[in-house]
N, C-alpha and C positions, 0 to 999 in steps of 0.2 A: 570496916565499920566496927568489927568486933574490938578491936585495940583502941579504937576511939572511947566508943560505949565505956571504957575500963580506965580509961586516965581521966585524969582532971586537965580541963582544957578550959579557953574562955565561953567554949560555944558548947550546944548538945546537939548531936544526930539521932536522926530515926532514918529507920530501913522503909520507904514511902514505896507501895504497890505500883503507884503512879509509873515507875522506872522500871519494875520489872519485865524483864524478858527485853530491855532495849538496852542496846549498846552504849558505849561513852562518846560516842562518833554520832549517835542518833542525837543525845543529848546534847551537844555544843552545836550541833549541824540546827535543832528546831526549837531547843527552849531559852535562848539565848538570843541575841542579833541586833547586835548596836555597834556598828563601824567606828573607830577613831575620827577623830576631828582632823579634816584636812590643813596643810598647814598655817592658811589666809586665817584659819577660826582662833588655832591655837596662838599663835601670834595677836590675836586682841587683846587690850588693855584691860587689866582684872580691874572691877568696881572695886575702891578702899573704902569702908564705913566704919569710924569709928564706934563699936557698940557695948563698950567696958560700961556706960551708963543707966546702960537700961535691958543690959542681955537678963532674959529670967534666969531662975536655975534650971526650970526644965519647961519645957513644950509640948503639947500633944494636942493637934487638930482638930483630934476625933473628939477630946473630951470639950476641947472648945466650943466645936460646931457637930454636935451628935448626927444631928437631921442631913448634915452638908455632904460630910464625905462618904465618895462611894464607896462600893466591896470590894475585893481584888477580884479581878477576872482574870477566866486561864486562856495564856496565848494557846496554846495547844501544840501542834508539831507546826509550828510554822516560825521561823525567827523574825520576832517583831514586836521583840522589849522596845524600839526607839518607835515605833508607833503607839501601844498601849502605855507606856510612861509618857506620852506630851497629853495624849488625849484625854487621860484619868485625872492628871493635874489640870488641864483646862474647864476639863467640868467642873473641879471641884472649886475652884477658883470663880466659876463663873455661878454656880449655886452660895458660894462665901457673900460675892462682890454684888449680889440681886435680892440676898436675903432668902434664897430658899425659893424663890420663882423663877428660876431657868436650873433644872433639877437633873435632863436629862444627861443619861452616859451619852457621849461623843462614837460619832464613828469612825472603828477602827480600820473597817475594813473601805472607808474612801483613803482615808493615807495609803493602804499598802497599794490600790489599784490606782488608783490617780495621782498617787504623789510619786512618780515612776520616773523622774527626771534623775538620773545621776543616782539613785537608787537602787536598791536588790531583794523589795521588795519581801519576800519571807526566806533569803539568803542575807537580811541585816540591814541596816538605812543609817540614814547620818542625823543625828536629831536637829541639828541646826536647819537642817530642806525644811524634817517636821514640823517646828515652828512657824518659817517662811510662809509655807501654806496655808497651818491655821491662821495663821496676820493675815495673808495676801486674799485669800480664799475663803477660809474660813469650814468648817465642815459641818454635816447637817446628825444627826441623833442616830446612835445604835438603830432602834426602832425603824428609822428611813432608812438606814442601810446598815445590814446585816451583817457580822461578822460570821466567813463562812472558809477563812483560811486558816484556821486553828486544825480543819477538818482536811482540805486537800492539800494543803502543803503549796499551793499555788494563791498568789495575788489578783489573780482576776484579771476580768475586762473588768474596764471604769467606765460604770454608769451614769455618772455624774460629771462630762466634759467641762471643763473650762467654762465652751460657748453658753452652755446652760447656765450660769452667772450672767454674762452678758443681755441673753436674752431674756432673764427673770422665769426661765421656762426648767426650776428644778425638779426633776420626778424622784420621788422614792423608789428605788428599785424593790419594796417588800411592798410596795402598793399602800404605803402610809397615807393620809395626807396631810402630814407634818411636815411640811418640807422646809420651816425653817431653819438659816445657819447661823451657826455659832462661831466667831472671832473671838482669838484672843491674842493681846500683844505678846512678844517676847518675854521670858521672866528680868532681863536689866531694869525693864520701864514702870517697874512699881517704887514705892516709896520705900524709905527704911524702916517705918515702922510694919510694914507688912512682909518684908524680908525675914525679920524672927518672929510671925508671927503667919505664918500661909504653909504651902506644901509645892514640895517642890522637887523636878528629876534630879538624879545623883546616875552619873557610871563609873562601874567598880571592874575591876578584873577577877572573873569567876576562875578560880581553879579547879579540876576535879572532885574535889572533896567537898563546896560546895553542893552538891544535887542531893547530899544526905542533911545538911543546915537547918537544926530546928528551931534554936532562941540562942542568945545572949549576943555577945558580939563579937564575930567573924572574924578569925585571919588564919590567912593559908596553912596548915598541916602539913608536911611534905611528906606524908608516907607511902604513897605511891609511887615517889622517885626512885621505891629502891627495884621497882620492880621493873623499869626499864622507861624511856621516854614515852611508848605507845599508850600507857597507864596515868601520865603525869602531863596533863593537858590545862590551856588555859586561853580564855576566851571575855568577849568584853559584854557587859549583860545595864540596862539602864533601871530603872526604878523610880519610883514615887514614894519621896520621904514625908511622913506626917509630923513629924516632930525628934 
């Protein structure tokens, strides 16, 4: 940190309390957890859009839509960036595309307990499942179900089965009763003009050096290298880009 703090670089660090007293093994193990794309995903065909016509010079969500976008919320020690990156972009997408009348944060914590097919839950998920569910399923507001894995490190029973769709019979596990849910399609099935102009997940490869990352923009430092492979570690982390 101290060698960083002293050179010019593109990015700046701070020493964040947040991390003190945990490991670099604690850190990739619970604030991090977004699996690679299996290889059926990676093998799909990229959308081309032409957008040399109408790309702005810059973008920003927030200043677009003040009222729309949410805050960032902390996973906590549980690895489930590819759960809070679909969820935050759903909401905010779904407060964009309503006007400000469907407002609520999304729940985080039905993906990690219910969306448990071919997943690892707060050992990391595959954002593509994430998606499928919200499409297929759809999930009902923080409020109706509680995010409570940031705290034990564990995904839960899943309160909300499948059958409960079926039979119109959703309960709040926090005892809401808002038990309304929220759908949203894949991010391919929007237009192009709302392509450069919404919010949307991004996965990057975190390296150590990341967990000190305060502003500008990112790219790996290898200073850790020198001090053995145990110290120079790297892991894949998802996010919600606003602009």
């Amino acid at each position: 940190l101290e060698r960083m703090l002293h050179e010019r670089n593109s990015w700046t660090s701070a020493n964040y309390s947040t991390f003190w007293g945990k490991t670099l093994d604690e850190g990739f193990s619970y604030r991090l957890g977004t699996l690679l794309p299996e290889k059926s995903v990676k093998n799909m065909n990229e959308i081309l859009i032409e957008m040399s016509n109408f790309l702005p010079e810059s973008f920003d969500a927030r200043e677009r839509w003040p009222s729309f976008i949410h805050p960032v919320r902390d996973q906590g020690d549980c690895a489930s960036s590819w759960a809070f990156s679909t969820t935050a972009v759903s909401a905010d997408r779904l407060a964009i595309q309503s006007g400000g009348k469907f407002y609520n944060p999304l729940s985080v914590q039905q993906l990690l307990s219910c969306n448990q097919a071919r997943q690892r839950g707060c050992n990391g998920g595959y954002l593509d499942r994430a998606w499928w569910y919200i499409r297929k399923f759809g999930v009902v507001s923080d409020e109706c179900y509680t995010y409570t894995s940031g705290k034990t490190n564990q995904p839960g029973e899943c309160h909300i089965p499948r059958t409960a769709y079926l039979d119109g019979e959703i309960r709040c596990p926090s005892g809401s009763t808002d038990n309304r849910v929220y759908k949203m399609t894949p991010p391919y099935r929007i237009s192009t003009n709302v392509i450069i102009n919404n919010v949307f997940v991004a996965t990057f490869l975190v390296h150590e050096d990341f967990f000190m990352y305060k502003s500008g923009v990112y790219q790996h430092l290898p200073y850790a290298s020198d001090k053995g492979p145990a110290y120079a570690r790297s892991g894949y982390h998802s996010v919600r880009i606003l602009g």
